[in-house]
C-alpha positions in Angstrom: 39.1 45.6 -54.4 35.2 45.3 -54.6 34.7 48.3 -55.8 32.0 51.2 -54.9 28.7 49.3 -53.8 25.9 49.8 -56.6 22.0 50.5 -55.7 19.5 48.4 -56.5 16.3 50.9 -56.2 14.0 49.9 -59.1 11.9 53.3 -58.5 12.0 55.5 -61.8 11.2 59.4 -61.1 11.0 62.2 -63.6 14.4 63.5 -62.2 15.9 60.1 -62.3 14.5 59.7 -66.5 15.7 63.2 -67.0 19.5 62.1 -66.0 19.0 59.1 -68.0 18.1 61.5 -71.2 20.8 63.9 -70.9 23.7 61.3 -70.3 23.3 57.4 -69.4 26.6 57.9 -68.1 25.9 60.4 -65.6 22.7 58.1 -64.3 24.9 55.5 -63.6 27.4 58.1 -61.2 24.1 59.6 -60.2 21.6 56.8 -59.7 23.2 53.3 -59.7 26.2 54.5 -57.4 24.5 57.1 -55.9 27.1 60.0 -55.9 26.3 63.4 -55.2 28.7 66.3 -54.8 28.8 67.3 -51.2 27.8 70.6 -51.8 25.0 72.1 -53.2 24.5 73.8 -56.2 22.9 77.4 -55.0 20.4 77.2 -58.3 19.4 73.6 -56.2 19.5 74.9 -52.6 17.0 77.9 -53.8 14.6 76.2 -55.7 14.7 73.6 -52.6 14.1 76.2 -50.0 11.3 77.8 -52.4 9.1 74.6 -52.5 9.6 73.8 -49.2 8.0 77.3 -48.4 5.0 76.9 -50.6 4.4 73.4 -48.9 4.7 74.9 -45.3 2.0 77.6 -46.6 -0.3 74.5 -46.6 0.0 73.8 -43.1 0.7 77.1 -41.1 0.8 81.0 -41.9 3.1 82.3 -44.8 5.2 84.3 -42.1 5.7 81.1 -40.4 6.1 79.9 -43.6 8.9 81.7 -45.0 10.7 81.3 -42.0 10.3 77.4 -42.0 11.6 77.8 -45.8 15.0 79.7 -44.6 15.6 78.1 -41.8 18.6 76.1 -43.1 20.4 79.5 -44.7 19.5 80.6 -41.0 21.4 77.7 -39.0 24.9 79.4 -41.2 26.8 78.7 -43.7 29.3 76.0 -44.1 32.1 76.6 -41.9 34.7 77.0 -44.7 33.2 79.5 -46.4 35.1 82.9 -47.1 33.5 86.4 -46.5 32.3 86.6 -50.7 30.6 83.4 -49.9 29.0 84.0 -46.7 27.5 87.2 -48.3 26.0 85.5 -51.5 24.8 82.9 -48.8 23.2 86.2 -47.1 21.7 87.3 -50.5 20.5 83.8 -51.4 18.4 83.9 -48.0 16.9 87.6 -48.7 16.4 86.5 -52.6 14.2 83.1 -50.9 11.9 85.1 -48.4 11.7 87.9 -50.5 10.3 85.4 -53.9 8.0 83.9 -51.3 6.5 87.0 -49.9 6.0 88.5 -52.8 4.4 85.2 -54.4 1.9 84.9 -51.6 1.0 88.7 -51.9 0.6 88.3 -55.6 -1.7 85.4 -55.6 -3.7 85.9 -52.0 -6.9 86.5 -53.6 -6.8 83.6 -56.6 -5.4 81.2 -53.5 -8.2 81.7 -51.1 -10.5 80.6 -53.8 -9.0 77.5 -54.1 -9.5 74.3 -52.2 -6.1 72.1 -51.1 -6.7 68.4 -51.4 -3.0 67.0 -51.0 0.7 68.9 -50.8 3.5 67.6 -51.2 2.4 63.9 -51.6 4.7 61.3 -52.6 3.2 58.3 -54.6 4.9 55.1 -56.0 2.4 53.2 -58.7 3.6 50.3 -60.9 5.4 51.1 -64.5 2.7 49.4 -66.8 3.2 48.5 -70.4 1.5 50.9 -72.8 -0.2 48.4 -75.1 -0.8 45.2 -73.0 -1.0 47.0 -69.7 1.7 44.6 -68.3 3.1 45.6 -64.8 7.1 45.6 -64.7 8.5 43.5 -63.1 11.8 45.7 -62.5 10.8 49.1 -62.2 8.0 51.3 -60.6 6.7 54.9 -61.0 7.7 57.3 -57.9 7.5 61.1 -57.2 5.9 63.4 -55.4 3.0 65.8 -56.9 3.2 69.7 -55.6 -0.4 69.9 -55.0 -3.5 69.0 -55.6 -6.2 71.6 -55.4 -10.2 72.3 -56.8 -10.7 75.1 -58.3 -13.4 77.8 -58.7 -15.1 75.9 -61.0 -14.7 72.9 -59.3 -12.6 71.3 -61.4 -9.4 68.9 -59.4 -6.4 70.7 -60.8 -2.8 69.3 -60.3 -0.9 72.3 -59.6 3.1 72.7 -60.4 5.3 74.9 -58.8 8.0 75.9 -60.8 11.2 78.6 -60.4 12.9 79.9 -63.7 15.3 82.3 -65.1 13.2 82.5 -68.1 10.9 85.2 -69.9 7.1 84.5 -68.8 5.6 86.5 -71.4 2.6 84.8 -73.1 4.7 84.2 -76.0 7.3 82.9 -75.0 8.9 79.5 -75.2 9.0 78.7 -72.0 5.2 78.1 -72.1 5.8 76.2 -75.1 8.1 73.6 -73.6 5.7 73.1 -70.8 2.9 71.7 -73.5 5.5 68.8 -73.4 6.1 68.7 -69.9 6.8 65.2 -69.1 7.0 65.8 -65.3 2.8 66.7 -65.4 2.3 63.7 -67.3 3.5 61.2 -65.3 2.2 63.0 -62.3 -1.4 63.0 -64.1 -1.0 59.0 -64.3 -0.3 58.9 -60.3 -3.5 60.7 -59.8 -4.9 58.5 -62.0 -3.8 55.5 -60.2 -4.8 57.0 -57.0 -8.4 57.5 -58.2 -8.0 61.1 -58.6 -10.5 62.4 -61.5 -7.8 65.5 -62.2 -8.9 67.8 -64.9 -6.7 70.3 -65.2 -3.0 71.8 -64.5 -2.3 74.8 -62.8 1.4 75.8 -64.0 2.3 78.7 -60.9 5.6 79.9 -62.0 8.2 82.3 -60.2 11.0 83.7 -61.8 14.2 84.6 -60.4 15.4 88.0 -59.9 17.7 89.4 -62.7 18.5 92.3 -60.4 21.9 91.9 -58.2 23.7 93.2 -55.1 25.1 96.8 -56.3 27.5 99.7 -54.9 25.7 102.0 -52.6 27.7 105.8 -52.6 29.3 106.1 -49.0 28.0 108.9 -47.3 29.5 111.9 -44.2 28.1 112.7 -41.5 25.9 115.4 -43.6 24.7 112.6 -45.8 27.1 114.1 -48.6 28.8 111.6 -51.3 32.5 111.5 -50.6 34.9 111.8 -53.7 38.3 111.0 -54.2 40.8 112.5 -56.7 43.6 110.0 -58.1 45.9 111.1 -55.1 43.5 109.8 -53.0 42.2 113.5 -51.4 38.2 114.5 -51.1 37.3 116.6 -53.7 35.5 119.6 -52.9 34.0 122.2 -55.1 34.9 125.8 -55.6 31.9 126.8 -52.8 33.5 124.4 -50.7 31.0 122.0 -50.6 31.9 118.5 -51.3 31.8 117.1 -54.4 29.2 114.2 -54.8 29.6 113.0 -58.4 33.0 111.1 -59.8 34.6 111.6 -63.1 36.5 109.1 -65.1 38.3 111.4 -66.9 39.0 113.4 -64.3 39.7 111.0 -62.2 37.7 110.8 -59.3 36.2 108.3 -57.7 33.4 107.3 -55.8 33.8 106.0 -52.4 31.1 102.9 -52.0 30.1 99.6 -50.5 28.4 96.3 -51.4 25.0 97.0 -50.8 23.3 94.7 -47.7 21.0 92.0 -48.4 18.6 93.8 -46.4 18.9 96.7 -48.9 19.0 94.3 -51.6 15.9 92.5 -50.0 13.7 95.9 -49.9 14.9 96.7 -53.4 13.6 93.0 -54.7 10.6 94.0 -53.0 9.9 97.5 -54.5 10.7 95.7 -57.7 8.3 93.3 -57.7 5.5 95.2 -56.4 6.6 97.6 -59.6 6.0 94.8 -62.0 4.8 91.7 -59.9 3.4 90.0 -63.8 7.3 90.4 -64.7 7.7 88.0 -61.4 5.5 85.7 -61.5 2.6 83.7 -63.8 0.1 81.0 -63.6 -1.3 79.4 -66.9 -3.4 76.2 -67.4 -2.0 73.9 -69.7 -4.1 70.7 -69.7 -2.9 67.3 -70.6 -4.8 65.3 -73.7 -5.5 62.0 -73.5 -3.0 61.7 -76.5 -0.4 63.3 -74.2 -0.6 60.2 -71.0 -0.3 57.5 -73.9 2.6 58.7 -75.1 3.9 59.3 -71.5 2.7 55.9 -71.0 5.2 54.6 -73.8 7.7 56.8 -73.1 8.6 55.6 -69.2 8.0 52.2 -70.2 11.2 52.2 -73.3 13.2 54.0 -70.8 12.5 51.5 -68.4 13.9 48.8 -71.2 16.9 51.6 -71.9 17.8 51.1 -68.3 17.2 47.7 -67.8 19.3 46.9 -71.1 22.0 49.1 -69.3 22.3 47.3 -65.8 22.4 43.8 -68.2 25.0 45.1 -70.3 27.1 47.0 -67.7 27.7 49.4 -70.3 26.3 53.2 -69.6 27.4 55.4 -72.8 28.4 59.4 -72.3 26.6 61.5 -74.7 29.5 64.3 -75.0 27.2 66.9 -76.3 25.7 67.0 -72.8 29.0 68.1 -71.1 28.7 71.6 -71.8 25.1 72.1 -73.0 24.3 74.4 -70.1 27.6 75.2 -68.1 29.7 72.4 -67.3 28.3 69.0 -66.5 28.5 68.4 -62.6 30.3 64.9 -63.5 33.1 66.6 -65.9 35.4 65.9 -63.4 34.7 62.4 -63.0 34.4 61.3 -66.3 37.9 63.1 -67.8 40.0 63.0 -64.1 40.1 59.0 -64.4 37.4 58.2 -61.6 37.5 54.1 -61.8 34.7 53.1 -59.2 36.6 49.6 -59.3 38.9 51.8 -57.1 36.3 51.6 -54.0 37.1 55.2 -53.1 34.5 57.9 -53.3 36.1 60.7 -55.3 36.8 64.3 -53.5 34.0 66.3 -53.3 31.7 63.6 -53.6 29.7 61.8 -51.0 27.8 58.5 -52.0 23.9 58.6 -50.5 22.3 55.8 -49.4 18.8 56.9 -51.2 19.4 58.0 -54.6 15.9 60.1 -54.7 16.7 62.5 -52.1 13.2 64.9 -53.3 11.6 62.1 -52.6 12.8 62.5 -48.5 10.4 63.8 -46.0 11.4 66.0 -43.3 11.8 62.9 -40.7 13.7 60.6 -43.4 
C-alpha cells in the first residue's frame, strides 16, 4: 500500500507552530497528513462562530451580524444527534448571540471612536532569518490579523479578538501570558511587511459564561410550585393550599424542567448587563522591539525543527502533552495502533485537503 498521501504546504501559521510546540507528533497527524476529526470540538465551533460575528460587524449591522455568526447552529444540528445534544447545540447558539450582543453593547461607544483599516485579512510574507535576513527557501509566514484599526489618538493598533474561560481581573495571569503572546508578534511582523506603521495592540477579550442551563420549578394553572411526596402525591398544606417548597428529609420533591435556551439566553443577558467588566476587557499591551527579534528567531528555529523533521521522517510524542488539558484530540491515534502506512483514514477522522482551514474564506 502507498500509504496516506502527505501535504506539502510550506506555510507556517501561529496555530500550525503551536501544534508543533505541544507535540511534533500531533503536527505531523495534524499538518503533514492533514487529519482532522470530523466533528467539531464545541469550545472550536464557538470561538469560530464568535469571530466570524465580530468580522460581519465590519461590514453590515450587528443584528445582521449576529445572525450571519449563527447561521450554521441555525441550518441544525447534525443529523445523529440525540435530544441532550440537540439541546446543548440550542444553548451553544443562545451562549454565541447572547456574547455578541452584549460585546457590541458593552463597547458601542469606545468602537465608534475607532477607525477600521482591514478585518479579517489574511497575509503570507517570507520566513526570514533573524541575523542575516535570509529568506527561506522552505517555509513562509501565513495568518490572518483580526483587525486593524486607528485609534483616538491616532495611533494604527492591531486589534486581537480573543474568547476565554479565564479571570480578566487586572491581576491576573491571563494578562500576563499575553505580554508573551506569540500570535501578536508575528502578526506585528506581517504588518510590518505590508508597510503598516502599527503602534499598538488592542487585546478585546470576551469571556465565556460560567453560568449553565438550570431546573426551572414546574408551575399549575395558578402559577403554584407542585410538590410531590415519596409516593408520588401533591403535597398540600394544612390550609389546603399547595405546598411550593421540597424537603429532603421529608421527602418531597420538586417537580421541574431544563430550563430553555431562551430563558437561559435572557438570564446570560441580565447577567452581563449586572457585571458586563466580569464579561468582557480590553487592555493594550504593546510589542517592544526586543519582543519581534525574538519572534523573528523563534519562527525561524522552528522552521529548522520542522524541516529537520520532514528530513528525518521522524516526528517525536511529547507524553506530557496527552493529558495537559483534557485528553489530547490524537490519544486515540497514537495508542489504538493508527499506521498511516495502512492508507485508511481512521474513524472519526477525515483528511482535508488544506491543512489551515482559519485561513479559508467564506468562498474557499
Amino acid at each position: 500500500m502507498s500509504g496516506l498521501p502527505e501535504t506539502r504546504d510550506n506555510r507556517l501559521t501561529h496555530s500550525r507552530i503551536q501544534c508543533a510546540k505541544t507535540c511534533l507528533r500531533k503536527h505531523y497527524l495534524l499538518y503533514v497528513l492533514g487529519l482532522r476529526p470530523d466533528r467539531e470540538a464545541p469550545p472550536l465551533r464557538m470561538g469560530r462562530a464568535f469571530h466570524r460575528g465580530m468580522e460581519l460587524a465590519a461590514q453590515m449591522g450587528r443584528d445582521e451580524a449576529i445572525l450571519g455568526a449563527v447561521a450554521d447552529y441555525d441550518a441544525g444540528p447534525p443529523p445523529d444527534f440525540d435530544e441532550e445534544q440537540v439541546y446543548k447545540w440550542q444553548i451553544e447558539r443562545e451562549t454565541v448571540a447572547r456574547l455578541l450582543a452584549g460585546h457590541f453593547w458593552r463597547w458601542a461607544e469606545a468602537d465608534a471612536e475607532m477607525e477600521i483599516v482591514a478585518t479579517e485579512e489574511a497575509f503570507q510574507i517570507p520566513l526570514r532569518n533573524h541575523v542575516s535576513g535570509r529568506t527561506s527557501r522552505t517555509w513562509t509566514l501565513a495568518g490572518k490579523r483580526d483587525r486593524v484599526s486607528w485609534l483616538p489618538d491616532r495611533r494604527l493598533a492591531i486589534v486581537e479578538y480573543k474568547t476565554t474561560s479565564s479571570d480578566l481581573d487586572p491581576g491576573s495571569d491571563y494578562w500576563k501570558r499575553l505580554i508573551i503572546d506569540s500570535q501578536v508578534s508575528l502578526y506585528w511582523l506581517s504588518a510590518l511587511d505590508s508597510g503598516l506603521d502599527v503602534q499598538t495592540v488592542i487585546y478585546d477579550v470576551a469571556r465565556k459564561p460560567v453560568i449553565r442551563p438550570r431546573q426551572i420549578p414546574m408551575l399549575d394553572e395558578e402559577g403554584n410550585k407542585i410538590v410531590f411526596d415519596i409516593a408520588g402525591n401533591r403535597v398540600f398544606k394544612k390550609d389546603g393550599k399547595p405546598r411550593q417548597s421540597a424537603s429532603v428529609k421529608d421527602g418531597y420533591t420538586l417537580r421541574t424542567r431544563m430550563e430553555t435556551p431562551e430563558e437561559y439566553g435572557e438570564r446570560f443577558t441580565s447577567d452581563i448587563v449586572e457585571r458586563p467588566d466580569y464579561y468582557f476587557a480590553r487592555r493594550e499591551i504593546p510589542r517592544l522591539p526586543s519582543d519581534i527579534e525574538e519572534a523573528r528567531f523563534e519562527l525561524w528555529q522552528w522552521g529548522k525543527i520542522l524541516r529537520d523533521c520532514e528530513r528525518y521522517g521522524r516526528w517525536p510524542r511529547n507524553t506530557s502533552a496527552c493529558n495537559g488539558f483534557g485528553r489530547c484530540a490524537c490519544w486515540d491515534l497514537c495508542t489504538g495502533g493508527f499506521d498511516p502506512a495502512d492508507g485508511v483514514v481512521p474513524e472519526g477522522w477525515i483528511q482535508v485537503g488544506d491543512v489551515h482551514q482559519e485561513l479559508l474564506t467564506e468562498e474557499g
